[in-house]
MIMI-556645 format. One record per residue: residue in three letters; x, y negated, z of N, C-alpha, C in turn. Coordinates in steps of 0.001 Angstrom, whole numbers, padded with zeros to 6 digits, always signed. Atoms other than C-alpha are relative to their C-alpha. Layout:
N
ALAXYZXYZXYZ...
END
This chain:
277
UNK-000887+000505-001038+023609+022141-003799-000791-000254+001276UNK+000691+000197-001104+022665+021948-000254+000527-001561+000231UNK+000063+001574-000546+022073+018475+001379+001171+000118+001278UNK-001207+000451-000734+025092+016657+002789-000454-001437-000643UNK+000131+001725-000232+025458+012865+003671+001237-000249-000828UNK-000875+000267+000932+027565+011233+000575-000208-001290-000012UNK+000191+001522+000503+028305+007619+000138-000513+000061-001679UNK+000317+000120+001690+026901+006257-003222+000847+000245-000979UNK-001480-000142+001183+030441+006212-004879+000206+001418-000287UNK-000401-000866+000093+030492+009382-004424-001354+000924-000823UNK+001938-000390+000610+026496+010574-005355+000583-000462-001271UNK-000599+000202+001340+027338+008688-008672+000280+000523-000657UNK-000962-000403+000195+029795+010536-009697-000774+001868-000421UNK+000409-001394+000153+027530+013903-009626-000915+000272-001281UNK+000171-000381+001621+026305+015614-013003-001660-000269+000501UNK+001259+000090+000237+022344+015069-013424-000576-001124-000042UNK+000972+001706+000849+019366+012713-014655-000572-000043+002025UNK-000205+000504-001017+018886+010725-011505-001788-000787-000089UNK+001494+000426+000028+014661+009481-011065+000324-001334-000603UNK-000010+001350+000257+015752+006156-011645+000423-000147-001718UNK-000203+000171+001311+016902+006792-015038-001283+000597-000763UNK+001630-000352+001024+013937+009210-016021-001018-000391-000102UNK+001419+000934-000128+011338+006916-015064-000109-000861-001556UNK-000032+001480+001468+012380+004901-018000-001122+001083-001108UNK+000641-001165+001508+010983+007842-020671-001352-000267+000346UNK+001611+000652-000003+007221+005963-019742+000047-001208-000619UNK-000147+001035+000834+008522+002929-021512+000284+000830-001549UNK+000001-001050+001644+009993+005242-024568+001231+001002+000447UNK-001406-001063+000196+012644+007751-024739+001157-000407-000607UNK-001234+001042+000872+014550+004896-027378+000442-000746+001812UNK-000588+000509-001266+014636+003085-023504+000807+000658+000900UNK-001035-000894-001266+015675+006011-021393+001989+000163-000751UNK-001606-000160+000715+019019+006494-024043+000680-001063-000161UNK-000545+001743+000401+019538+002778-023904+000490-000629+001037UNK-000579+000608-001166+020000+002443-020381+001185-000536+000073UNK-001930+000249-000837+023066+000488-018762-000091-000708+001173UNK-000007+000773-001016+024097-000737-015786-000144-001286+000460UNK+000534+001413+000117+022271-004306-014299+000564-000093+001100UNK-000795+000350-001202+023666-006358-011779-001428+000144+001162UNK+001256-000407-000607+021432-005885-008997-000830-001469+000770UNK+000944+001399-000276+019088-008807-007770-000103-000503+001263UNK-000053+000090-001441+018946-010723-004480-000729+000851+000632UNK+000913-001199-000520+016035-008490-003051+000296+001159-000162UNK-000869-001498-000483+017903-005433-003717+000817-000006+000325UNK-001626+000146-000284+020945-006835-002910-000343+000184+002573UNK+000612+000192-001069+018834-007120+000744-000297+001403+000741UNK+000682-001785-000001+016777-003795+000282+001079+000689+000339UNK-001544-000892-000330+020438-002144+000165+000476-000400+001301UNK-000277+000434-001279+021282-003964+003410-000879+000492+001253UNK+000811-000964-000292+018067-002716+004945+000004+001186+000233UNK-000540-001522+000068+018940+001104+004189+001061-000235+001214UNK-001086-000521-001002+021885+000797+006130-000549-000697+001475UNK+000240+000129-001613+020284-001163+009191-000947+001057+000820UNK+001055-001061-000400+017611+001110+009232+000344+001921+000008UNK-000315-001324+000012+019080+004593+008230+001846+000039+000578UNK-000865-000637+000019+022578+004251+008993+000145-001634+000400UNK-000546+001611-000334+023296+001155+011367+001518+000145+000417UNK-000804-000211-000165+026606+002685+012350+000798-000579-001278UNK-000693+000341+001035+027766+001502+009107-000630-001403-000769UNK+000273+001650+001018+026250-001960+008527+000527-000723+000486UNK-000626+001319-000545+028689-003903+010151+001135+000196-001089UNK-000914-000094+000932+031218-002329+007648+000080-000147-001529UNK+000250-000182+001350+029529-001961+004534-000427-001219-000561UNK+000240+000920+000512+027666-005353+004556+001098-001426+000822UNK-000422+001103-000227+029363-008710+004646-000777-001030-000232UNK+000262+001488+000254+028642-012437+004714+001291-000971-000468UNK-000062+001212+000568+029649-014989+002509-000961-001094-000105UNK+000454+001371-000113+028704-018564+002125-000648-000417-001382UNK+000120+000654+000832+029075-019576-000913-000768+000004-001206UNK+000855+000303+001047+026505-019923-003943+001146+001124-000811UNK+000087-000963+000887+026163-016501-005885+000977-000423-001284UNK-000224-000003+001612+027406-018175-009544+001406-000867+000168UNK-000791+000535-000614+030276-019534-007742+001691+000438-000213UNK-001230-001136+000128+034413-018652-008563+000373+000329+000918UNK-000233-000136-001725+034925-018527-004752-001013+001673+000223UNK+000746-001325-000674+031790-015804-004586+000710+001045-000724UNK-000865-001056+000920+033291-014043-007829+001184+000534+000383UNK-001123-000169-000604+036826-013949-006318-000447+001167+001230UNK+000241-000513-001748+035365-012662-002535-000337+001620-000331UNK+001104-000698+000200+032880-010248-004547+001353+000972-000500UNK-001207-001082+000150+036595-008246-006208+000644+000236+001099UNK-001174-000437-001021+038145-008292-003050-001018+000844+000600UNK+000874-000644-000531+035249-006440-001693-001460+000443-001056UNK+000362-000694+001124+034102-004565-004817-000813+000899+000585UNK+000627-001143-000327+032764-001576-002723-000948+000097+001281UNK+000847+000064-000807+030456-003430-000329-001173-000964+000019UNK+001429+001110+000235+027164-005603-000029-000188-000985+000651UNK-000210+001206+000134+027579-008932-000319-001113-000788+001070UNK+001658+000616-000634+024834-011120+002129+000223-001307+000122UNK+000102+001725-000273+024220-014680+002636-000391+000440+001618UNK+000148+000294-001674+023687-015414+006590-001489+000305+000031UNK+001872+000140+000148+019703-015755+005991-000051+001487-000338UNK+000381-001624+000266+019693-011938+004587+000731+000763+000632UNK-000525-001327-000628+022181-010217+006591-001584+000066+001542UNK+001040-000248-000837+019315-011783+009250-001193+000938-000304UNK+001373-000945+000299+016252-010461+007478+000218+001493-000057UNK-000659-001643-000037+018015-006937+007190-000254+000493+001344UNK+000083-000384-001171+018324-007167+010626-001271+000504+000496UNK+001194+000421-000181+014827-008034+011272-000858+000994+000011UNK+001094-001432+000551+013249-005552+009129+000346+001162+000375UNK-000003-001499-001295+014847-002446+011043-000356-000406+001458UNK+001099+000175-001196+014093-003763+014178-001777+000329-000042UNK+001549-000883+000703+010453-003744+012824-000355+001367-000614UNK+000105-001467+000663+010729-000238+011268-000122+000568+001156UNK-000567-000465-001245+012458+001112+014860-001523-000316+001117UNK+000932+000214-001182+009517-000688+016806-001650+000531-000651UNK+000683-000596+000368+006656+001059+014878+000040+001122+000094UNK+000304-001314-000615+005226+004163+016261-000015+000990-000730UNK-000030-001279+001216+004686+006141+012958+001285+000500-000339UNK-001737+000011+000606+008435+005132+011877+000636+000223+001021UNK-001335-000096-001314+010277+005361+015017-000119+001511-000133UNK+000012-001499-000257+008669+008682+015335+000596+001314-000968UNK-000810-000314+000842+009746+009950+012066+001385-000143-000095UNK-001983-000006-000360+013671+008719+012682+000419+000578+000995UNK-000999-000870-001179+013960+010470+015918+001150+000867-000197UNK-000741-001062+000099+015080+013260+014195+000107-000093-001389UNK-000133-000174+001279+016832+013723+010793+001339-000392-000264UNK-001325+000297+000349+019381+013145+008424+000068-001377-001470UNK+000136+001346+000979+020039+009721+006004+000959+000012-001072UNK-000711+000078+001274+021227+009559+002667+000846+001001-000205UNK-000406-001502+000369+021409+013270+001762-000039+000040-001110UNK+000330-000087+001457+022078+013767-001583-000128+001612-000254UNK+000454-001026+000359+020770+016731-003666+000040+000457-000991UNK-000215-000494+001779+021286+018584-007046-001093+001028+000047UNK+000705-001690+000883+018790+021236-008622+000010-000327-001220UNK+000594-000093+001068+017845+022456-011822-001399+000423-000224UNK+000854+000091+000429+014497+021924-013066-000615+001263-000641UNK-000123-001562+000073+013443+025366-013473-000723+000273-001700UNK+000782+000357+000908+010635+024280-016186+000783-000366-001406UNK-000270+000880+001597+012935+022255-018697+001568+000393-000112UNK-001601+000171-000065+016592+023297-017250+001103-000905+000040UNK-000504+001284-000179+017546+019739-016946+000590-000123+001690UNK-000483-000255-001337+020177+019578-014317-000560-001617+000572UNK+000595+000566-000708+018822+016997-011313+000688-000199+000967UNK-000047+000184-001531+019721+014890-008638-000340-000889+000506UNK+000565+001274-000828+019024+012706-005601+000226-000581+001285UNK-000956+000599-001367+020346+010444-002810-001604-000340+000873UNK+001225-000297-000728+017476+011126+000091-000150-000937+001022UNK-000098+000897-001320+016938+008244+002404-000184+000468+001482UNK+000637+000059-000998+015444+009902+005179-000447+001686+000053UNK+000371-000818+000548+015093+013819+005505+000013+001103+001380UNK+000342-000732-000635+013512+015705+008530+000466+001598+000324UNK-000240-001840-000102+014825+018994+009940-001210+000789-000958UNK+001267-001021+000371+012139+022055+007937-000827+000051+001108UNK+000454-000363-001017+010819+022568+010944-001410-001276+000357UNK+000493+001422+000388+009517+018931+010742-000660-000006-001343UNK+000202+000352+002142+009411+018590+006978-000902-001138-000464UNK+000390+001393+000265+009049+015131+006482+000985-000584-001150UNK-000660+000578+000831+010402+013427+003588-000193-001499-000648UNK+000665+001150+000626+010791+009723+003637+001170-001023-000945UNK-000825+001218+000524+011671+006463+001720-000143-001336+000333UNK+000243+001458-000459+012060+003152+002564-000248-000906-000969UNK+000282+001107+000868+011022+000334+000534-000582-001476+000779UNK+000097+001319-000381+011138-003319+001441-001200-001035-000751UNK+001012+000809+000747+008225-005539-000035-000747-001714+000254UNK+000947+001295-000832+006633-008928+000197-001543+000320+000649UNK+001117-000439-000398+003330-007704+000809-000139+001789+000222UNK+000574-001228-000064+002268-004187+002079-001007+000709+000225UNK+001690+000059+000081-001812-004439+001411+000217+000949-001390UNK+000277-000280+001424-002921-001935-001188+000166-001014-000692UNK+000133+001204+001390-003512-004717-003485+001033-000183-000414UNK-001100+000307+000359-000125-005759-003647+001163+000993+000018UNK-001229-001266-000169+002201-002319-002196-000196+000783-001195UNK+000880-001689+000779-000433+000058-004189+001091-000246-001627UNK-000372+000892+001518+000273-002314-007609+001420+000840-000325UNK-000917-000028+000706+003970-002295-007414+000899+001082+000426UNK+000222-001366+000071+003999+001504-006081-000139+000587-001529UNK+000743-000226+001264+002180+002101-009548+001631+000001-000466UNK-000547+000791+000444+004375-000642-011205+001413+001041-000235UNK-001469-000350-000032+007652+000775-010295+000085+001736+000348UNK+000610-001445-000144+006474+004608-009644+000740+000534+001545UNK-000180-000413-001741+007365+004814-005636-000221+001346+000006UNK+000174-001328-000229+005319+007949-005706+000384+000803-000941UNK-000655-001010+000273+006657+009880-008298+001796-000241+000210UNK-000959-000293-000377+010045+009146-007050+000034+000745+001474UNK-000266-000512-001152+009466+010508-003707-000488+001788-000327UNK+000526-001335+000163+007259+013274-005166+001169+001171-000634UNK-001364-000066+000331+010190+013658-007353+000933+001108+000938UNK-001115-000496-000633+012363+014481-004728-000596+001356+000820UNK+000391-000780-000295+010285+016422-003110-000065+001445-000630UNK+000269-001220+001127+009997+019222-005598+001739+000457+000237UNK-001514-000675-000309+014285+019020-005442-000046+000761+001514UNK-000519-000662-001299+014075+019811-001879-000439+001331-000003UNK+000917-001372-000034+011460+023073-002617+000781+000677-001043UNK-001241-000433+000788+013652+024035-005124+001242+000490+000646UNK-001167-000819-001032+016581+024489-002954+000093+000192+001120UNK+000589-000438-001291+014855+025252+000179-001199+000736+000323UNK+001360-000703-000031+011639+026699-000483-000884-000306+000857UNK+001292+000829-000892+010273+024137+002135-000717-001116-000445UNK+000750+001089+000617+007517+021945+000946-000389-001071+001218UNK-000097+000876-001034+008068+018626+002486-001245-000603-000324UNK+000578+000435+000116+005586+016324+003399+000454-001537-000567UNK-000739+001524+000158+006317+012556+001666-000954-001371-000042UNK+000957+001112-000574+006063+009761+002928+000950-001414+000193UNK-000630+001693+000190+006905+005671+002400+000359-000854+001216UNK-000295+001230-001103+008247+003199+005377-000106-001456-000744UNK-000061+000637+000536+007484+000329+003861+000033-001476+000949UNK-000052+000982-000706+008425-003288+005476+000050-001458-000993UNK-000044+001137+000359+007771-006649+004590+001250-000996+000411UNK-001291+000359-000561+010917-008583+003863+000268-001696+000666UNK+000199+001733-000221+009869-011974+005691-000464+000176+001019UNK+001084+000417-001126+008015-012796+008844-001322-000173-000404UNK-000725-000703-001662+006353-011220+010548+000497+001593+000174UNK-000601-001567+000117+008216-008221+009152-000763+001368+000407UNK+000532-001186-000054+005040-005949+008661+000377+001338-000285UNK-000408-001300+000018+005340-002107+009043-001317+000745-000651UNK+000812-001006+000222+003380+000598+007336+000949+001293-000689UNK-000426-001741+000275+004071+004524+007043-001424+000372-000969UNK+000801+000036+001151+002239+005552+003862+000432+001714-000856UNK-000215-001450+000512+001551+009306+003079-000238-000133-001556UNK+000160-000487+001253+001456+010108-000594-000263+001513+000179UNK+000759-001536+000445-001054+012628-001028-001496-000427-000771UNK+001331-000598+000628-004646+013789-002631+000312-001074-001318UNK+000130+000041+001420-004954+012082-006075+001312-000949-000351UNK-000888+000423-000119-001888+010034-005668+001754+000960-000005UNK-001044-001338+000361+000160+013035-005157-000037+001033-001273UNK+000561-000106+001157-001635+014452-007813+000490-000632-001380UNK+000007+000722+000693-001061+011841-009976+002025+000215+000076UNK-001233+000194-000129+002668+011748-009090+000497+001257-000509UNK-001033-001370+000706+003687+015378-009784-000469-000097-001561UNK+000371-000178+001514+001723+015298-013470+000766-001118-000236UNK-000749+001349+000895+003753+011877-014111+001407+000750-000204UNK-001335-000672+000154+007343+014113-013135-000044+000835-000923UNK+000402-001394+000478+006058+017099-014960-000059-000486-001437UNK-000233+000270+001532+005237+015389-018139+001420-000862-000231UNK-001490+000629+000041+008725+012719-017834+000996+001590-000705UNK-000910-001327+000449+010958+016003-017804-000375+001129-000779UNK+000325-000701+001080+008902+017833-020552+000442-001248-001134UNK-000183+000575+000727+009207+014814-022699+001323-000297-000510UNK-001702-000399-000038+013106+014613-021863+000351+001159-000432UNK-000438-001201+000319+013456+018138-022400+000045+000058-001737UNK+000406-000325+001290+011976+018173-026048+000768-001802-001061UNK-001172+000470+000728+013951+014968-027074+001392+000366+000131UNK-001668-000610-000347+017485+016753-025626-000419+001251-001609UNK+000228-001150+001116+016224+019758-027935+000000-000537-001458UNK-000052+000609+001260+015429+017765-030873+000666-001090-001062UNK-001618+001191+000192+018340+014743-030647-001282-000903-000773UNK+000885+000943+000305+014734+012566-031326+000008-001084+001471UNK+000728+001122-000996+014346+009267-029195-000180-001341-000287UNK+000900+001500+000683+011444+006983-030431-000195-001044+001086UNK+000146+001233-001063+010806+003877-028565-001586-000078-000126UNK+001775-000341-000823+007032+003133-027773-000667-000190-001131UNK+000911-000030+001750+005562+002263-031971+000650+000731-000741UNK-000629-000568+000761+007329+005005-033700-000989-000104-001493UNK+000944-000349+001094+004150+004840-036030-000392-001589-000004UNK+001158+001463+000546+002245+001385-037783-000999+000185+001042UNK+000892+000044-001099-000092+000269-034842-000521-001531-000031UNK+001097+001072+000296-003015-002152-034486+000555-001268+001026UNK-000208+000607-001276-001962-005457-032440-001380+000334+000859UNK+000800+000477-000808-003984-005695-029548+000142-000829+001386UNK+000087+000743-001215-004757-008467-027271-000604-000114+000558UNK+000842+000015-001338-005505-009199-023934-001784-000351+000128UNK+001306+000745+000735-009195-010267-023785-000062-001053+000708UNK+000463+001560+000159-008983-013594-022617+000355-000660-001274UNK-000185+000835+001301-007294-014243-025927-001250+000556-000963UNK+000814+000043+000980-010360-012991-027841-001044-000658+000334UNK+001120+000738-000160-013114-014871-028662-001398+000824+000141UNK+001761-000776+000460-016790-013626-028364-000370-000070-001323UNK+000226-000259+001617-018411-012432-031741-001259-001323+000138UNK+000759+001067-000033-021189-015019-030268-000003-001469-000199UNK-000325+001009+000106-019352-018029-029889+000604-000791-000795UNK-000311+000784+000809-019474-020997-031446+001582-001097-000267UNK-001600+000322-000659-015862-021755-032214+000154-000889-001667UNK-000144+001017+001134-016338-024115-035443+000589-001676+000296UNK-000454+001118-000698-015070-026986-033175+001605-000046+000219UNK-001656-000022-000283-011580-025475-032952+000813-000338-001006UNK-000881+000758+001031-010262-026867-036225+000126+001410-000635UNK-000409-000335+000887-009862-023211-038096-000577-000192-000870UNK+000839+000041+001393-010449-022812-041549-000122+001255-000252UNK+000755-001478-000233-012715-019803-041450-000287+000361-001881UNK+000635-000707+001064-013339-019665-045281+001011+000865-000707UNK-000703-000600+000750-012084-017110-047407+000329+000004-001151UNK-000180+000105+001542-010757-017424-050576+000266+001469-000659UNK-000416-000834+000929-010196-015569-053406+001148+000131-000593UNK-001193-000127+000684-007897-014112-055207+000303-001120-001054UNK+000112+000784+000902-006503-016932-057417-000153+000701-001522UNK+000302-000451+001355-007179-017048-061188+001385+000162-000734
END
């Protein structure tokens, strides 16, 4: 399918394994078949508010609202059916939404990258390797000519130490790499990809964050094995969860002791008995 701008309700709705579900098959393959739908969390409830100030502000006066009242609330529950098909904000986060595109917009890497493009393109291929049909809702997606391919992600911190982590953590780069491969697939242009990442607090830091050399690396062999591993449980109607086999505990090592130390002070009772008589 060629790229066209689709609301989510509608992306949804389209046949294929979606990154966010195949990521799971690194926990087990019993997890990826177990999935279901979670309510989504204040910080994504934000992050989603974000997207639209930043990729598509023409539509954040419509899509997000403000309410008042305390989340666990029958007043929010009530508000939240009458407006089933839009994103909910407290006053304090429709601000920070704000905030953090302003900061995206006033950064030279990111501004320069939004000049030109198109936001929340969704995409279908098939996986040529495993035949697993594929798709993906594109935040951010450069004329060819350009061939830039980005994503946004909102964060408290955006220092290696802390972005890199929950990059890793949550696999940022093989979802972008991910997508990337759909777009060469049904374009035969190999984009370049690349992260906007903003801090969702004051003083609403900016960084543009290429994914490449062992990182990119690292990201296509993580897709590559995911959708071989998917492929060969679809084939086999097998999906083990992460000990399919008897396995050794192992713990962290602050819980072990040294083979040196003297630990006769801790009250066990180290002797062994025998078998009784």
């Amino acid at each position: 399918m060629s790229l066209q701008r689709m609301r989510y309700a509608e992306y949804d709705l389209l046949p294929g394994v979606r990154f966010s579900n195949l990521k799971e098959v690194r926990t087990s393959l019993l997890h990826y078949k177990s999935q279901e739908a979670s309510e989504p969390t204040p910080s994504q409830i934000v992050g989603t508010a974000a997207h639209y100030a930043v990729f598509e502000p023409d539509l954040f006066e419509t899509e997000c609202v403000v309410y008042e009242e305390a989340r666990n609330s029958n007043k929010w529950k009530a508000f939240r059916q009458e407006h089933a098909n839009q994103t909910i904000l407290k006053p304090a986060e429709r601000e920070a939404a704000l905030r953090m595109a302003e900061a995206v917009r006033a950064h030279p890497d990111a501004a320069e990258i939004l000049a030109v493009g198109e936001a929340e393109q969704a995409l279908t291929w098939t996986d040529p390797d495993t035949g697993i049909g594929r798709k993906a809702r594109l935040d951010w997606v450069t004329p060819p000519a350009v061939a830039i391919l980005s994503d946004f992600k909102s964060t408290k911190d955006i220092s290696d130490h802390s972005f890199g982590r929950d990059a890793g953590k949550y696999c940022y780069h093989g979802q972008l790499v991910d997508y990337r491969f759909g777009l060469y697939v049904e374009t035969g242009v190999l984009y370049a990809p690349v992260i906007i990442a903003v801090e969702n607090h004051s003083p609403w830091d900016v960084r543009v964050a290429d994914v490449a050399g062992a990182e990119l690396t690292s990201a296509e062999m993580l897709v590559r094995d995911l959708l071989d591993r998917l492929a060969e449980a679809i084939a086999t109607d097998s999906w083990p969860g992460q000990f399919p086999e008897r396995s050794k505990l192992n713990l962290p090592p602050w819980e072990l002791f040294d083979e040196d130390r003297d630990i006769s002070d801790l009250g066990f009772n180290l002797e062994v008995r025998g078998e009784a008589a």
